[in-house]
HTML snippet that shows the backbone in 3Dmol.js (N, CA, C, O; Angstrom):
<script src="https://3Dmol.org/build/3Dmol-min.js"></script>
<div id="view" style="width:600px;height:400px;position:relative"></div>
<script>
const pdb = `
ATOM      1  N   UNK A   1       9.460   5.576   7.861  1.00  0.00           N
ATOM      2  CA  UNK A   1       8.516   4.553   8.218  1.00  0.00           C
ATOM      3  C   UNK A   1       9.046   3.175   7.812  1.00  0.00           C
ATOM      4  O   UNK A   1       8.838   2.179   8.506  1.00  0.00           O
ATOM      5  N   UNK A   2       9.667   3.151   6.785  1.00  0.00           N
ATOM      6  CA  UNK A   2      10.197   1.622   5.866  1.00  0.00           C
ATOM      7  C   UNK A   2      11.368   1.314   7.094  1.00  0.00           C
ATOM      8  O   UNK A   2      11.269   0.263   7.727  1.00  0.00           O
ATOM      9  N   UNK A   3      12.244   2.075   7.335  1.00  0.00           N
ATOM     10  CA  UNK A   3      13.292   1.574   8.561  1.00  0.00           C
ATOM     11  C   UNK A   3      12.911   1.052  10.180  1.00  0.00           C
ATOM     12  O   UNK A   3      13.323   0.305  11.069  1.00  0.00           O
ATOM     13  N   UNK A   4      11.500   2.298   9.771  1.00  0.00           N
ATOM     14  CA  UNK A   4      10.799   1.657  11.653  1.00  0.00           C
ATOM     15  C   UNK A   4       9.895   0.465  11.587  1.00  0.00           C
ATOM     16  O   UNK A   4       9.496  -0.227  12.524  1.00  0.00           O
ATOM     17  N   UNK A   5       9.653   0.355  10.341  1.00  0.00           N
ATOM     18  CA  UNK A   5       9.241  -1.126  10.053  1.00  0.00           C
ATOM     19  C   UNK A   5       9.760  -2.149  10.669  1.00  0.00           C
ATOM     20  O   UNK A   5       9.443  -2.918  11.576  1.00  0.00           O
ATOM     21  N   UNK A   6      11.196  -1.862   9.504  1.00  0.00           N
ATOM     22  CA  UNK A   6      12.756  -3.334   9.740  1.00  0.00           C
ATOM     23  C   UNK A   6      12.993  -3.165  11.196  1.00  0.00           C
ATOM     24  O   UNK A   6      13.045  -4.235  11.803  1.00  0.00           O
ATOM     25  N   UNK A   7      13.148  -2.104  11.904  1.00  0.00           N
ATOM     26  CA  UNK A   7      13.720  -1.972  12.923  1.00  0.00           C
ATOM     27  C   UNK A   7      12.626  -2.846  14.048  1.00  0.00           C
ATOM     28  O   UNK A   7      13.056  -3.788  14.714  1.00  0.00           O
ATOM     29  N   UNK A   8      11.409  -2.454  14.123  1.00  0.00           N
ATOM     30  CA  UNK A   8      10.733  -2.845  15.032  1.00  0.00           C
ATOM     31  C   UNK A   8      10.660  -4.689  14.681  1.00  0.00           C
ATOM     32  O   UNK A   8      10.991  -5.496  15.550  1.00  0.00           O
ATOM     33  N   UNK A   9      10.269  -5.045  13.552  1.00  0.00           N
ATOM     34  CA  UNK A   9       9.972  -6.488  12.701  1.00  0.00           C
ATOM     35  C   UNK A   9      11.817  -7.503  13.562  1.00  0.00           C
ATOM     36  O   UNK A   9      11.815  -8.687  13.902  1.00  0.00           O
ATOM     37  N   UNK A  10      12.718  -6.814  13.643  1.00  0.00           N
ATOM     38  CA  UNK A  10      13.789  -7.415  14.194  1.00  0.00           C
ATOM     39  C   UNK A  10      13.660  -7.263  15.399  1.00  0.00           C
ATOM     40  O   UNK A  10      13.797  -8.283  16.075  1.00  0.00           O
ATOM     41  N   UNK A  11      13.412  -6.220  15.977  1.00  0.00           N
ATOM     42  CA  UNK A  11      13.454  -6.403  17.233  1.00  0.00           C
ATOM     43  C   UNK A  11      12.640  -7.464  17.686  1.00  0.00           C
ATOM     44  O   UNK A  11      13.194  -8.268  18.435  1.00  0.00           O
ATOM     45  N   UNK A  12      11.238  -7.687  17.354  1.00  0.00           N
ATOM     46  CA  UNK A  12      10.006  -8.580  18.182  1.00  0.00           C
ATOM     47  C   UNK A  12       9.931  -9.820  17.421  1.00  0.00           C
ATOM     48  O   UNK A  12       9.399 -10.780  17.978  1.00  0.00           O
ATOM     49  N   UNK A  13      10.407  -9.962  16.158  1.00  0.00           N
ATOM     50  CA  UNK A  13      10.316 -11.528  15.886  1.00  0.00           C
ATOM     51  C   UNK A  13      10.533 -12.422  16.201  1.00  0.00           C
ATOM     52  O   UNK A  13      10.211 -13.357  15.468  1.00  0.00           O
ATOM     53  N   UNK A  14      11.273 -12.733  17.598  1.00  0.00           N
ATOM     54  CA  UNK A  14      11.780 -13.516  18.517  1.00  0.00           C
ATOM     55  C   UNK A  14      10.243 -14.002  19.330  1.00  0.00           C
ATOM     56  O   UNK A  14       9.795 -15.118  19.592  1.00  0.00           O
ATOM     57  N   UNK A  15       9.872 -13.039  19.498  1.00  0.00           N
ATOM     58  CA  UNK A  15       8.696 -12.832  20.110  1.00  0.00           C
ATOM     59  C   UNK A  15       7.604 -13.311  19.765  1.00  0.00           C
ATOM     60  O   UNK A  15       6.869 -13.871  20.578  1.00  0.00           O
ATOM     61  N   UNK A  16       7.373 -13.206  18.786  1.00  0.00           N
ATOM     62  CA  UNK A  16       6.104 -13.584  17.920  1.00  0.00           C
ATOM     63  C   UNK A  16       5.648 -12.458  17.104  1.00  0.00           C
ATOM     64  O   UNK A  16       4.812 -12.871  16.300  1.00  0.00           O
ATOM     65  N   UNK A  17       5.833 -11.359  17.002  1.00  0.00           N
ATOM     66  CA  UNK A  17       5.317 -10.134  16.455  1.00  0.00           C
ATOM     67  C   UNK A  17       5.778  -9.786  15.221  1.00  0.00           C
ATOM     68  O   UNK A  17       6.959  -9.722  14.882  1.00  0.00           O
ATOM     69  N   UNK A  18       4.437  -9.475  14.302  1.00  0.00           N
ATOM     70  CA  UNK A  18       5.344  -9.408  13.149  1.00  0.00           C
ATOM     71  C   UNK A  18       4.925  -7.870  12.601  1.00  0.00           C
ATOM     72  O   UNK A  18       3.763  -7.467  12.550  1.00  0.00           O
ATOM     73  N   UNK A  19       5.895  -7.237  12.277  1.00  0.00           N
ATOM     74  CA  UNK A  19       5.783  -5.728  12.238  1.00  0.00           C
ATOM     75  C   UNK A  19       5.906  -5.637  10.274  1.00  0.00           C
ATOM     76  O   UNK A  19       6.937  -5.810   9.624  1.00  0.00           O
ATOM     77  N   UNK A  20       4.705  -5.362   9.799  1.00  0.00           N
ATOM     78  CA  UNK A  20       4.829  -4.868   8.178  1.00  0.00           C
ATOM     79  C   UNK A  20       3.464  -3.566   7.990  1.00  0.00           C
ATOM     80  O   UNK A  20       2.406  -3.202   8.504  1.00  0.00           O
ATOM     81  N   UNK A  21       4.470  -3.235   6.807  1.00  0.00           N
ATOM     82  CA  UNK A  21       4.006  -1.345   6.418  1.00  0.00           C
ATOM     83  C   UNK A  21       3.243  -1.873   5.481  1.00  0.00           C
ATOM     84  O   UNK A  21       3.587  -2.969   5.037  1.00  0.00           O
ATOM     85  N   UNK A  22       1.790  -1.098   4.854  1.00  0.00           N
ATOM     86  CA  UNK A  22       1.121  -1.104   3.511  1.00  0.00           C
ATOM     87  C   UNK A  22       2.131   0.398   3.174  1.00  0.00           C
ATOM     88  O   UNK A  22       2.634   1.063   4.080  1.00  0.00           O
ATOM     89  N   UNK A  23       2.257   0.685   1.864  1.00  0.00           N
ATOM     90  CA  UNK A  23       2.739   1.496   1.446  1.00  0.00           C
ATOM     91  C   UNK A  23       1.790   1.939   0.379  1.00  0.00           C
ATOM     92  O   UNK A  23       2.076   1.566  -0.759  1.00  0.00           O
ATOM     93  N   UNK A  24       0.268   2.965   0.595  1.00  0.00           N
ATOM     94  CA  UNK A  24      -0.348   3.018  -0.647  1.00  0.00           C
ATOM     95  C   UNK A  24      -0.341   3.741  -1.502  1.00  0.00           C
ATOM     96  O   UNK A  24       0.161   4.814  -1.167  1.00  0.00           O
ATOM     97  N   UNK A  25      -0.807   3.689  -2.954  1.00  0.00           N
ATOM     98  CA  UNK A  25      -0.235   4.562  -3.838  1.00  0.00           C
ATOM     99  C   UNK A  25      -1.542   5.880  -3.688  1.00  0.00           C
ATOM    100  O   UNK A  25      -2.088   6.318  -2.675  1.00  0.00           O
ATOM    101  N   UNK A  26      -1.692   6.174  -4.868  1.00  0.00           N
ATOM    102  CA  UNK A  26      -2.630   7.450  -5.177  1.00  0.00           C
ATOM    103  C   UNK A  26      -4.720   6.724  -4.796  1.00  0.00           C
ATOM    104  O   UNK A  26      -5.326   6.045  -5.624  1.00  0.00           O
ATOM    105  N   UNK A  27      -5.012   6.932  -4.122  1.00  0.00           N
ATOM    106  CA  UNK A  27      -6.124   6.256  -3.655  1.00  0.00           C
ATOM    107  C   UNK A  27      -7.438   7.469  -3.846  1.00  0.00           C
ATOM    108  O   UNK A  27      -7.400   8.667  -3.564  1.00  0.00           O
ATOM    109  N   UNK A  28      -8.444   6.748  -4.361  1.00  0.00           N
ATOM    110  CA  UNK A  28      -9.643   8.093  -4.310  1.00  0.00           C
ATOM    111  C   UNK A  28     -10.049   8.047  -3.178  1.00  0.00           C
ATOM    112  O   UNK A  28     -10.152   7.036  -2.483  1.00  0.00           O
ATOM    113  N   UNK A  29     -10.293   9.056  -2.919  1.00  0.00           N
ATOM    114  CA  UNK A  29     -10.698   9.524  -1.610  1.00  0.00           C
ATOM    115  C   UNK A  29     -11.515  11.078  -1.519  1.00  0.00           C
ATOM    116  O   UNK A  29     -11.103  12.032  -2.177  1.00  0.00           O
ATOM    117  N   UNK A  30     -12.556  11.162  -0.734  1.00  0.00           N
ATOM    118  CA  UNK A  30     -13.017  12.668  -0.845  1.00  0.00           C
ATOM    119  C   UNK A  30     -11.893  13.580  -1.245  1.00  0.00           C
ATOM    120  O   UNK A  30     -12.158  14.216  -2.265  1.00  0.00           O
ATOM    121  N   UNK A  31     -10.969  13.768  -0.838  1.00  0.00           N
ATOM    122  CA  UNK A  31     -10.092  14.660  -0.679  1.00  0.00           C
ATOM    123  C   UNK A  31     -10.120  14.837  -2.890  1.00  0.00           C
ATOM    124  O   UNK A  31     -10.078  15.963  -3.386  1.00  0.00           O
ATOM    125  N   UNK A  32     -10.173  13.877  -3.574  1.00  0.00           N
ATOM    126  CA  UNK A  32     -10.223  14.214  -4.991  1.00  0.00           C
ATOM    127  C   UNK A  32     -11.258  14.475  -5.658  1.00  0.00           C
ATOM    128  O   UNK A  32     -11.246  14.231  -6.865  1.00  0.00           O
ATOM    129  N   UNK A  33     -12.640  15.145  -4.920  1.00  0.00           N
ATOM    130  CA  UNK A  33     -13.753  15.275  -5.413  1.00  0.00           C
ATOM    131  C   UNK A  33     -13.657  16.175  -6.533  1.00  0.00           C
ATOM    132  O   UNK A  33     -14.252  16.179  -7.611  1.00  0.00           O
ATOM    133  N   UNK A  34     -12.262  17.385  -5.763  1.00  0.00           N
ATOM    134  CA  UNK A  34     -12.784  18.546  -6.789  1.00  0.00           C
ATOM    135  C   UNK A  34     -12.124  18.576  -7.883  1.00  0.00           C
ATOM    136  O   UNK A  34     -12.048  19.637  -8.501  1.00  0.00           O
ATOM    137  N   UNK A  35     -11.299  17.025  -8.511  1.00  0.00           N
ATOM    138  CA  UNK A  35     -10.234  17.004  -9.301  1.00  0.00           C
ATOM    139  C   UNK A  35     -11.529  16.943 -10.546  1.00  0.00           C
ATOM    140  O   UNK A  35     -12.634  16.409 -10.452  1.00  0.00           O
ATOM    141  N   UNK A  36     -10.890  17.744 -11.778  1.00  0.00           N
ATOM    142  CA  UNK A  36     -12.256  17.612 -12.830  1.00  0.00           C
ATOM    143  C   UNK A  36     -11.390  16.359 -13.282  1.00  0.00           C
ATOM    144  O   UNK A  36     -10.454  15.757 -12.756  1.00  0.00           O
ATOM    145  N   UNK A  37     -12.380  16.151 -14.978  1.00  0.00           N
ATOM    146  CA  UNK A  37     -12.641  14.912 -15.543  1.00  0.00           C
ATOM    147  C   UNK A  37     -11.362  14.781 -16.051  1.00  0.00           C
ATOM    148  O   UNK A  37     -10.824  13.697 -15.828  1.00  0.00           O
ATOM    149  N   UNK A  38     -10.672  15.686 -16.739  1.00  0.00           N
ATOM    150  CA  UNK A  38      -8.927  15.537 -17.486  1.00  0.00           C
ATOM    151  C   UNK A  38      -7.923  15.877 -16.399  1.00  0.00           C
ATOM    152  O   UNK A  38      -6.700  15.920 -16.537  1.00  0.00           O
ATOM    153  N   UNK A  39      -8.447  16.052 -15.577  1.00  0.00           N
ATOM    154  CA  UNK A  39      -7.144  15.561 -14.452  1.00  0.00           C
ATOM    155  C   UNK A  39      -7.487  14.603 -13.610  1.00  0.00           C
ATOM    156  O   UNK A  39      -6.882  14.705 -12.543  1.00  0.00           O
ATOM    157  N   UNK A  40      -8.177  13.763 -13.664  1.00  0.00           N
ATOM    158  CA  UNK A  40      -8.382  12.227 -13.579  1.00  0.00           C
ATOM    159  C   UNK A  40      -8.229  11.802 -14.201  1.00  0.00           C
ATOM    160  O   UNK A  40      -7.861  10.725 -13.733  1.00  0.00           O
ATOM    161  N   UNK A  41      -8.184  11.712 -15.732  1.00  0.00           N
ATOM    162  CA  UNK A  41      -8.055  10.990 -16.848  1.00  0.00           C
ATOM    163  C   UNK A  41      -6.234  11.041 -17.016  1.00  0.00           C
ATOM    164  O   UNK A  41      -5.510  10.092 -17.318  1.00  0.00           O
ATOM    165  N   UNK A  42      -5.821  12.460 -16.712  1.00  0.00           N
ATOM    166  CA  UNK A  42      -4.254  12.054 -16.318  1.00  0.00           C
ATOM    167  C   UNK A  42      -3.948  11.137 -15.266  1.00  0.00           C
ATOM    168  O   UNK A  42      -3.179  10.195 -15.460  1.00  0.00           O
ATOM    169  N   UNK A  43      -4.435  11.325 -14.290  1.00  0.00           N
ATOM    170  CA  UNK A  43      -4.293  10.771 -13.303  1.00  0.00           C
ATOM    171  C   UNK A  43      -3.994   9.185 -13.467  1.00  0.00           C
ATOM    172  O   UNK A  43      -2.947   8.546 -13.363  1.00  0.00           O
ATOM    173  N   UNK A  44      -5.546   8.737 -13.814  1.00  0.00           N
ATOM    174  CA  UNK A  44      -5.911   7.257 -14.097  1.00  0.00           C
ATOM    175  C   UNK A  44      -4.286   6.486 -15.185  1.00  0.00           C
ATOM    176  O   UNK A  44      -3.669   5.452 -14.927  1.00  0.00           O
ATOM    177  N   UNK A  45      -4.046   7.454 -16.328  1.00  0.00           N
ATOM    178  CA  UNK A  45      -3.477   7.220 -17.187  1.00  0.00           C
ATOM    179  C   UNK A  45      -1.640   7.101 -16.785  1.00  0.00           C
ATOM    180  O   UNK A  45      -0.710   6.587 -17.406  1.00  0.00           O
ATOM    181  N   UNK A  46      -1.688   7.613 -15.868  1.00  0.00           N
ATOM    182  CA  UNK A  46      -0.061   7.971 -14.956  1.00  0.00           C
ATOM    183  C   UNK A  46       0.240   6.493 -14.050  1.00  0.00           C
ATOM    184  O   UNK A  46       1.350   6.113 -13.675  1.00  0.00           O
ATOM    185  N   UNK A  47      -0.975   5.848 -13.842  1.00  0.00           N
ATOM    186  CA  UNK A  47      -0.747   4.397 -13.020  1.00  0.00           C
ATOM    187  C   UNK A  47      -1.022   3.317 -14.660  1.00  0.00           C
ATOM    188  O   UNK A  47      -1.762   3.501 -15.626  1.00  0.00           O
ATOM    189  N   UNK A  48       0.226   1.926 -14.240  1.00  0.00           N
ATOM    190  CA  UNK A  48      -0.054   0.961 -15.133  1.00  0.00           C
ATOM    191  C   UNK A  48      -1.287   0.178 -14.900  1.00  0.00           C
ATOM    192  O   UNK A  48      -1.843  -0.229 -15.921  1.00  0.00           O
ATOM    193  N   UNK A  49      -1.740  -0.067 -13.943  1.00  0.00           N
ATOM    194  CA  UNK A  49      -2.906  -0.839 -14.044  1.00  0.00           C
ATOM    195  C   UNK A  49      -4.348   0.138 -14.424  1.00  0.00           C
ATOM    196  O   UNK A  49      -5.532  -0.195 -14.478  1.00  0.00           O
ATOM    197  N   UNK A  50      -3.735   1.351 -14.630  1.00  0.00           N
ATOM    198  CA  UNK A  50      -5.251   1.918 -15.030  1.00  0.00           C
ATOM    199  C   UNK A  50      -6.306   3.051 -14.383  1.00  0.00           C
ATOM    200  O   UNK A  50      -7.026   3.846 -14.987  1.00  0.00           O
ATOM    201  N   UNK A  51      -6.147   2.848 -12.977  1.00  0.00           N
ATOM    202  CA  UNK A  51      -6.873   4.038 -12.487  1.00  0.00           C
ATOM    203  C   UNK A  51      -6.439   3.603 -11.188  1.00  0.00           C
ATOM    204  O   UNK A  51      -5.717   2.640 -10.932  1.00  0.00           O
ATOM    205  N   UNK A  52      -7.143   4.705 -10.133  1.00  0.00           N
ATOM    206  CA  UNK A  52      -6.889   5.218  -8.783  1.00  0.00           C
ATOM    207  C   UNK A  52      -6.869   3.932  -8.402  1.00  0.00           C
ATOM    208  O   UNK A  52      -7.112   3.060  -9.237  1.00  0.00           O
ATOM    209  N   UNK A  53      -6.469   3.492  -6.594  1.00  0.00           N
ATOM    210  CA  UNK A  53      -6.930   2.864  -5.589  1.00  0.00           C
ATOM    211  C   UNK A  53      -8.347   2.920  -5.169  1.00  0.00           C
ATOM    212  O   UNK A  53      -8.720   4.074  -4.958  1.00  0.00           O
ATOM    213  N   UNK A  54      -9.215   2.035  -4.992  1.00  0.00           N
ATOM    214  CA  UNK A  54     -10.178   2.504  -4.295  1.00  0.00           C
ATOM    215  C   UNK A  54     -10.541   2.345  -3.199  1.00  0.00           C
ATOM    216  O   UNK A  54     -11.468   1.540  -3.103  1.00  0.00           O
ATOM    217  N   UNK A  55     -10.141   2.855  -2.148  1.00  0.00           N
ATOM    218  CA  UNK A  55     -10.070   2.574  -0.121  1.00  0.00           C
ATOM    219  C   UNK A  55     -10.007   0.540   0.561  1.00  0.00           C
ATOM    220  O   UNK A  55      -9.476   0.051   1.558  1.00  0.00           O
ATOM    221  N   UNK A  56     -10.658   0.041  -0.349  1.00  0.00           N
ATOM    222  CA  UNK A  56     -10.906  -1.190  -0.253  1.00  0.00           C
ATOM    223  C   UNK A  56      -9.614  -2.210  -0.793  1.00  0.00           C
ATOM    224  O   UNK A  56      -9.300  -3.162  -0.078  1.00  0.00           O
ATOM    225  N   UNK A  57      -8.994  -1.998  -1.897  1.00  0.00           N
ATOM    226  CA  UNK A  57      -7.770  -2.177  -2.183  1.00  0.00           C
ATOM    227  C   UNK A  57      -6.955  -2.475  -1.240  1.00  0.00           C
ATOM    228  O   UNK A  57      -6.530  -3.507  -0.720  1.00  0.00           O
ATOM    229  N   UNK A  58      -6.743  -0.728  -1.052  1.00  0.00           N
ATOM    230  CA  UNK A  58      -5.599  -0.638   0.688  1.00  0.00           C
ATOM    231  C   UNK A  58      -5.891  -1.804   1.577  1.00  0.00           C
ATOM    232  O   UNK A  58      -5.152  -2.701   1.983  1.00  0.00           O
ATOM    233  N   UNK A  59      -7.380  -1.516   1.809  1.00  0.00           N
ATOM    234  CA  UNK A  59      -7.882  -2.277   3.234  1.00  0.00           C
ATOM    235  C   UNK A  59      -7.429  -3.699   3.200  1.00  0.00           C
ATOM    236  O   UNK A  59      -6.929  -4.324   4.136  1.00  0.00           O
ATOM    237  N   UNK A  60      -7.717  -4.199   1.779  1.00  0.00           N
ATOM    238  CA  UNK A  60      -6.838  -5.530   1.406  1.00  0.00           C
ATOM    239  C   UNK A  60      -5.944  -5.726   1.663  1.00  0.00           C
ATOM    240  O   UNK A  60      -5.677  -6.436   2.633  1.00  0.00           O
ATOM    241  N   UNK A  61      -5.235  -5.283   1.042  1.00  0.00           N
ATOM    242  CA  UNK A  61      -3.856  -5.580   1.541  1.00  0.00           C
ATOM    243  C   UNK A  61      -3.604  -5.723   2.924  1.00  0.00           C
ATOM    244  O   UNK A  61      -3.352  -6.801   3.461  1.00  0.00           O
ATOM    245  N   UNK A  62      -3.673  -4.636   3.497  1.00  0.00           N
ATOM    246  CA  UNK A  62      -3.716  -4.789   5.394  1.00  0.00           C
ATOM    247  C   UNK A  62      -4.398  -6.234   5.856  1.00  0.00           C
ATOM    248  O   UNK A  62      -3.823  -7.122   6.486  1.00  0.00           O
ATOM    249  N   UNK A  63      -5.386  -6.240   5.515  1.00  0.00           N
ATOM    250  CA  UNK A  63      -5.931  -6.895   5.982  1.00  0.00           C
ATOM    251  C   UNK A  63      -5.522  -8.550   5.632  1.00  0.00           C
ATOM    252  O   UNK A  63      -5.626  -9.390   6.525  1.00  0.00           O
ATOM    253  N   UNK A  64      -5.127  -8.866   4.474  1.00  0.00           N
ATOM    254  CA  UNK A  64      -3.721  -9.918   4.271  1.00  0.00           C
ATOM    255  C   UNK A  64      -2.548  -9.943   5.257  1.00  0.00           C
ATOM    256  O   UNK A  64      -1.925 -10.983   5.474  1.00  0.00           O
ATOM    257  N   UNK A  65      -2.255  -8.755   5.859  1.00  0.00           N
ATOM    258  CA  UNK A  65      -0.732  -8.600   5.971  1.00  0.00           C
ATOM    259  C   UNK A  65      -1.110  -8.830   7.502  1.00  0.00           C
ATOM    260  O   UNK A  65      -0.226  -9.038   8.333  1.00  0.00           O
ATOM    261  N   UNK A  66      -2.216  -8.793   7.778  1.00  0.00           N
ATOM    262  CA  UNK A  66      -2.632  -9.406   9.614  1.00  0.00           C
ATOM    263  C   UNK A  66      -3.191 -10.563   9.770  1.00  0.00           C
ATOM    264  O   UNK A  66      -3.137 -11.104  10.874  1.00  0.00           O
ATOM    265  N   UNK A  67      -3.914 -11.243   8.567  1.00  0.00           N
ATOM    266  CA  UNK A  67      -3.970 -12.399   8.410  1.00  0.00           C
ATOM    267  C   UNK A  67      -3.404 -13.881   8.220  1.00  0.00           C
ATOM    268  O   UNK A  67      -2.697 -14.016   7.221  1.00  0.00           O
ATOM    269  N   UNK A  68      -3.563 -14.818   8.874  1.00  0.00           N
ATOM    270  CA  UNK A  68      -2.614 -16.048   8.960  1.00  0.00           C
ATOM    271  C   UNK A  68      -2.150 -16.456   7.553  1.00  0.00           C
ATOM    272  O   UNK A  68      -1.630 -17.567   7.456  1.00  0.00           O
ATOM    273  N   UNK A  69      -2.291 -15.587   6.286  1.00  0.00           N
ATOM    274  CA  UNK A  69      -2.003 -16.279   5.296  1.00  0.00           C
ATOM    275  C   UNK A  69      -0.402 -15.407   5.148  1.00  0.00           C
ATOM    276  O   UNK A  69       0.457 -15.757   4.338  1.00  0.00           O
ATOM    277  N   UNK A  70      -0.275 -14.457   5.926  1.00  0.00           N
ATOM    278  CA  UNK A  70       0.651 -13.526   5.778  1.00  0.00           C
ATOM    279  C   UNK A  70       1.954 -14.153   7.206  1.00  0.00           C
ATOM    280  O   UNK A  70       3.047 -13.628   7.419  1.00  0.00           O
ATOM    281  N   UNK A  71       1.559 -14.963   7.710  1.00  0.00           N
ATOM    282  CA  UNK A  71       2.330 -15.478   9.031  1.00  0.00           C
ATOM    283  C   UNK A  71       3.783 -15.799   9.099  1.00  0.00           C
ATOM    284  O   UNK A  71       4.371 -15.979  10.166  1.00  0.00           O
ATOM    285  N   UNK A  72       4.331 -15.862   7.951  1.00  0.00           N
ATOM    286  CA  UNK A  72       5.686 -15.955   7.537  1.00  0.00           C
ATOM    287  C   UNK A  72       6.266 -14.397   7.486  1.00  0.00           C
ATOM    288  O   UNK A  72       7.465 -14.121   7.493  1.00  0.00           O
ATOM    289  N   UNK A  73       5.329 -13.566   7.441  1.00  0.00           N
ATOM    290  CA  UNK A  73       6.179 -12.342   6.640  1.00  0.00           C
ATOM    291  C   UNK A  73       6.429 -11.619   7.680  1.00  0.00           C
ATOM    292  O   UNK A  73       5.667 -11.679   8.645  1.00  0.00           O
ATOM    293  N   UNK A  74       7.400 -10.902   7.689  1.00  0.00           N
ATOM    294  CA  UNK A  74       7.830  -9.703   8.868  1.00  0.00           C
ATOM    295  C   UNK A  74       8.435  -8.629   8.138  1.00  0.00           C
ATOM    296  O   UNK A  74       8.964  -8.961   7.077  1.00  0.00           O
ATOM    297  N   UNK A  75       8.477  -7.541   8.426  1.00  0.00           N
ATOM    298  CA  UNK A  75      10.121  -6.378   8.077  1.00  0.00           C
ATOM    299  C   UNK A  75       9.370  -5.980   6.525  1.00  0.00           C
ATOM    300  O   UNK A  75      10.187  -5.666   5.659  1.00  0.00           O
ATOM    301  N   UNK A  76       8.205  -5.969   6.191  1.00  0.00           N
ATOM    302  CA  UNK A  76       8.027  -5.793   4.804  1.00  0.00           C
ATOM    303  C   UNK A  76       7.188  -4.627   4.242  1.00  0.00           C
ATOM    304  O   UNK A  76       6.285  -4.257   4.991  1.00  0.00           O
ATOM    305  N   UNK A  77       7.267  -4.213   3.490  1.00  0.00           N
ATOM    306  CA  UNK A  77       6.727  -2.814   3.076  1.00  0.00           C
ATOM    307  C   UNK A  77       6.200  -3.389   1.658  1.00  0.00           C
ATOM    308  O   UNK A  77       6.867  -3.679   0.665  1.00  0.00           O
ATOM    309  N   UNK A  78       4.290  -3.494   1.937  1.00  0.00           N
ATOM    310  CA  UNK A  78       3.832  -3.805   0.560  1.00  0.00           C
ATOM    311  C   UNK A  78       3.105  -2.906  -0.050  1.00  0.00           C
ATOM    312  O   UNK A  78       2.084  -2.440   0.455  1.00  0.00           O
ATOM    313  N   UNK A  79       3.631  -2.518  -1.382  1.00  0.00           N
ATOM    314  CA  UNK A  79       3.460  -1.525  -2.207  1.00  0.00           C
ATOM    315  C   UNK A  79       2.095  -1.818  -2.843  1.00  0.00           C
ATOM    316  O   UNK A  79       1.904  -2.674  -3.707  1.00  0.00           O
ATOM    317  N   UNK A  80       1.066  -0.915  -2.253  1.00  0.00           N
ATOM    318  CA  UNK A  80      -0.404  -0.947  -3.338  1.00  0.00           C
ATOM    319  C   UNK A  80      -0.246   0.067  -4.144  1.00  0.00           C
ATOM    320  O   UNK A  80      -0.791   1.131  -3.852  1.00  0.00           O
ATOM    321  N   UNK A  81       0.223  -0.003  -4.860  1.00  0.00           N
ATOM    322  CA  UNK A  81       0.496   1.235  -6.134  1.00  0.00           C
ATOM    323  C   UNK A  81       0.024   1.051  -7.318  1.00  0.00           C
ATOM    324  O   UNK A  81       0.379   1.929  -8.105  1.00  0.00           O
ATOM    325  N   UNK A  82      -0.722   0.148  -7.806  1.00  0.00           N
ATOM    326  CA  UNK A  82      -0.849   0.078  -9.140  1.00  0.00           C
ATOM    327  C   UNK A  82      -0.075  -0.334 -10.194  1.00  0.00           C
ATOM    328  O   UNK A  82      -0.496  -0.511 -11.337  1.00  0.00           O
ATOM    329  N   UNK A  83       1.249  -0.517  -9.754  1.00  0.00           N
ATOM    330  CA  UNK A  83       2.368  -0.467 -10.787  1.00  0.00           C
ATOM    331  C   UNK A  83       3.256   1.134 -10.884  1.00  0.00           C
ATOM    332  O   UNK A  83       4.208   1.480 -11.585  1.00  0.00           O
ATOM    333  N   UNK A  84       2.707   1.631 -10.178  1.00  0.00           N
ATOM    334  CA  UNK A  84       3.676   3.093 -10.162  1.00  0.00           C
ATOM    335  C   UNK A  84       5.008   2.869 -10.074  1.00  0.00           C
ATOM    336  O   UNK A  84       5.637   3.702 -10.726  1.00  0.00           O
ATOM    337  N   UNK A  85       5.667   2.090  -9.537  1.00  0.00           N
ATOM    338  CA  UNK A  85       6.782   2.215  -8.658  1.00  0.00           C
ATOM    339  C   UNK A  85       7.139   1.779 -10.066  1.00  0.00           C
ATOM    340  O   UNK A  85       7.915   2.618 -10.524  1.00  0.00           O
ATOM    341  N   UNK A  86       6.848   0.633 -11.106  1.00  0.00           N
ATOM    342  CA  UNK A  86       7.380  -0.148 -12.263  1.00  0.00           C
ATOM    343  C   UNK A  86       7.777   1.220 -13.409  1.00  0.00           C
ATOM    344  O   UNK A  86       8.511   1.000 -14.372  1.00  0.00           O
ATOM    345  N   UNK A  87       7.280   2.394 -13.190  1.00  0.00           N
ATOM    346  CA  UNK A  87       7.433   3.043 -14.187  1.00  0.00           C
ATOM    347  C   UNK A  87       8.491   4.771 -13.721  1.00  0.00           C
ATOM    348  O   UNK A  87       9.065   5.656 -14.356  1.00  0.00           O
ATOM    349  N   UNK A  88       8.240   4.452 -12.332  1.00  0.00           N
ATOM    350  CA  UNK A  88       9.011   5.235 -11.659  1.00  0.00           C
ATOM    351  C   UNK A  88      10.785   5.519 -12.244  1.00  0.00           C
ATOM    352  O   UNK A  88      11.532   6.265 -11.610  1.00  0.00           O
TER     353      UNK A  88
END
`;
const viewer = $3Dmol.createViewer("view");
viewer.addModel(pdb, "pdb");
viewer.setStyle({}, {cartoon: {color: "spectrum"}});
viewer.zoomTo();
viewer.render();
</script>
C-alpha cells in the first residue's frame, strides 16, 4: 500500500491529485469487545501515548490529509499509532 501510495502521488501530481495513506495503529473497535480488563491494560500499556485509537482519531487524520490544510502534501503515509512505531 506505502509504494501504491508513492507510485500513484507521482504519477497525478502534475495533475492536481494528491494521493496519501493514513496508516492506523491498534484502534478500539467492536472487534475488541471480548478482550478482558488485563489484556487491555497490556494493550493500553504497549502504546507510548497510553491507550488504544479511538475511530475518531483515524477519522482525523484523514480527514486533515483531504483538507486544504494538507494541500502541499502528496506520496505520504501518516502514521496514527500512538507512538508505536517510536518503540518498535
Amino acid at each position: 500500500m506505502i509504494s501504491l501510495t508513492k507510485v500513484l502521488a507521482n504519477d497525478h501530481a502534475a495533475q492536481g491529485v494528491r494521493v496519501n495513506a493514513v496508516a492506523p495503529g491498534m484502534t478500539k473497535t467492536p472487534i475488541l469487545e471480548s478482550v478482558n480488563d488485563e489484556q487491555m491494560e497490556y494493550l493500553n500499556n504497549s502504546i507510548p501515548i497510553g491507550r488504544l485509537a479511538q475511530p475518531e482519531d483515524i477519522a482525523n487524520a484523514a480527514l486533515f490529509l483531504v483538507s486544504d490544510d494538507a494541500a502541499y502534501i502528496t506520496g505520504e503515509v501518516l502514521l496514527v499509532d500512538g507512538g508505536v512505531a517510536l518503540v518498535s
